[in-house]
C-alpha positions in Angstrom: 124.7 183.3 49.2 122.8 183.8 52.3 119.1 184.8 52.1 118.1 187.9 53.3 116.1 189.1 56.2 113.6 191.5 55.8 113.2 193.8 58.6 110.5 195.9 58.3 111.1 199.4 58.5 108.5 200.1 61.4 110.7 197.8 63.7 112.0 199.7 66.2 115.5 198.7 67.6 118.3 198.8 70.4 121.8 199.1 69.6 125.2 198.7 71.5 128.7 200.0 69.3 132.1 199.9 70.4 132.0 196.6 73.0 135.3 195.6 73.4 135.8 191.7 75.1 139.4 189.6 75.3 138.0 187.0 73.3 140.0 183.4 72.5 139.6 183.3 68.7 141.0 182.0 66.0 142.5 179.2 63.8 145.3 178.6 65.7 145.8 177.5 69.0 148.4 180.2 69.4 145.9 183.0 68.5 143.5 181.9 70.5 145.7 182.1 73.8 146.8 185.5 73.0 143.3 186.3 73.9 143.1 189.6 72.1 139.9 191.8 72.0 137.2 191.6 69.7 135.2 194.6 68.8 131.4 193.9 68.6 128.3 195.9 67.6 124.9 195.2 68.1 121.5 196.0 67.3 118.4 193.7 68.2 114.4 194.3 66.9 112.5 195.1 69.9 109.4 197.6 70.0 110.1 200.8 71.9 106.8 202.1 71.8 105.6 200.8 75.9 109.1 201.8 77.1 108.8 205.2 75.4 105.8 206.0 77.0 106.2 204.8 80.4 110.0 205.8 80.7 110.8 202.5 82.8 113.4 200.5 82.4 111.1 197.4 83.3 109.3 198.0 79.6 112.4 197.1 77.1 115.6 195.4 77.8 118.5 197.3 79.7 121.5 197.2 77.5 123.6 196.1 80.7 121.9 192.8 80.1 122.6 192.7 76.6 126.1 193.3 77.0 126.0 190.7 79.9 125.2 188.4 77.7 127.4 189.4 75.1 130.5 188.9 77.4 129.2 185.7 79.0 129.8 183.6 75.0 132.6 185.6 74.2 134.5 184.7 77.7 132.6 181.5 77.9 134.7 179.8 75.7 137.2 179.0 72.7 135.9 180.3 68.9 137.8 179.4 65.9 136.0 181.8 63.8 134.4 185.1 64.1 131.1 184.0 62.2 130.9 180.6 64.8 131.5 183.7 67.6 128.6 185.4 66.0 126.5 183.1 65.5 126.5 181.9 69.2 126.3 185.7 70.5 123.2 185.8 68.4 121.4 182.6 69.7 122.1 183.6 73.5 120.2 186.5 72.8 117.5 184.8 71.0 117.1 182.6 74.3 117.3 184.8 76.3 115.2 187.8 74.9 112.2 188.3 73.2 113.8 190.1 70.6 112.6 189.8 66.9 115.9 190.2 65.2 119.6 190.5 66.0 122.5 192.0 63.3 125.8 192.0 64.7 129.0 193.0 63.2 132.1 190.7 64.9 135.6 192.6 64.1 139.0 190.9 65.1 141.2 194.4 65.1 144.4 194.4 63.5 144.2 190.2 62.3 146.8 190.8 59.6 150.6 192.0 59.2 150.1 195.1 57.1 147.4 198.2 56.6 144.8 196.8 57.5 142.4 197.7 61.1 139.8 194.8 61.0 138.6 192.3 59.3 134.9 190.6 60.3 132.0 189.4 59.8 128.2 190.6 59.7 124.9 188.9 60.2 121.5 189.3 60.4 119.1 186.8 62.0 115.6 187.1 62.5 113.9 184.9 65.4 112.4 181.5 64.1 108.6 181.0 64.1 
């Protein structure tokens, strides 16, 4: 079992739900050319407290840039598996952001024959001293 990351409960965050990307994932080379769409939510550790204040968009991250990112590893190339596809979102952001913490939820939508909407992963990363 994974450890777990404490985030403390003063953090302050910014979160994106809902993004929707044709993404080539999965086992199979015939899955991956369908290209279908993954769903992925975000929410990264960044204080607000500046940007609150000051009411400029120069004092946190813009969320465009987030989802930028975001797109840029999903479209960037082939992922066998939605945790190697969230694990990679996860370290873009990391370079490219000072952000303290990232949890993402990856979900491939309707995967399965059957019942069944999504299945996925989550994760939780905090930044590396």
């Amino acid at each position: 079992m994974a450890d777990k990351v404490d985030r403390p409960s003063t953090d302050d965050s910014i979160f994106i739900e809902g993004i929707e990307i044709p993404a080539a994932l999965g086992v199979t080379a015939e899955e991956r050319a369908l290209g279908r769409p993954v769903r992925i939510d975000l929410e990264v550790g960044y204080p607000l407290a500046i940007s609150g204040e000051s009411d400029r968009v120069e004092d946190t991250i813009d969320y465009g840039a987030i989802f930028e990112v975001t797109e840029e590893v999903v479209r960037g190339q082939e992922h066998h598996l939605v945790e190697a596809l969230g694990t990679r979102i996860i370290e873009a952001l990391f370079a490219r952001f000072e952000i303290t913490w990232v949890t993402i939820h990856v979900r491939k939508p309707n995967p399965l024959s059957g019942t069944l909407d999504y299945t996925g992963v989550r994760m939780t990363r905090a930044r590396k001293p």
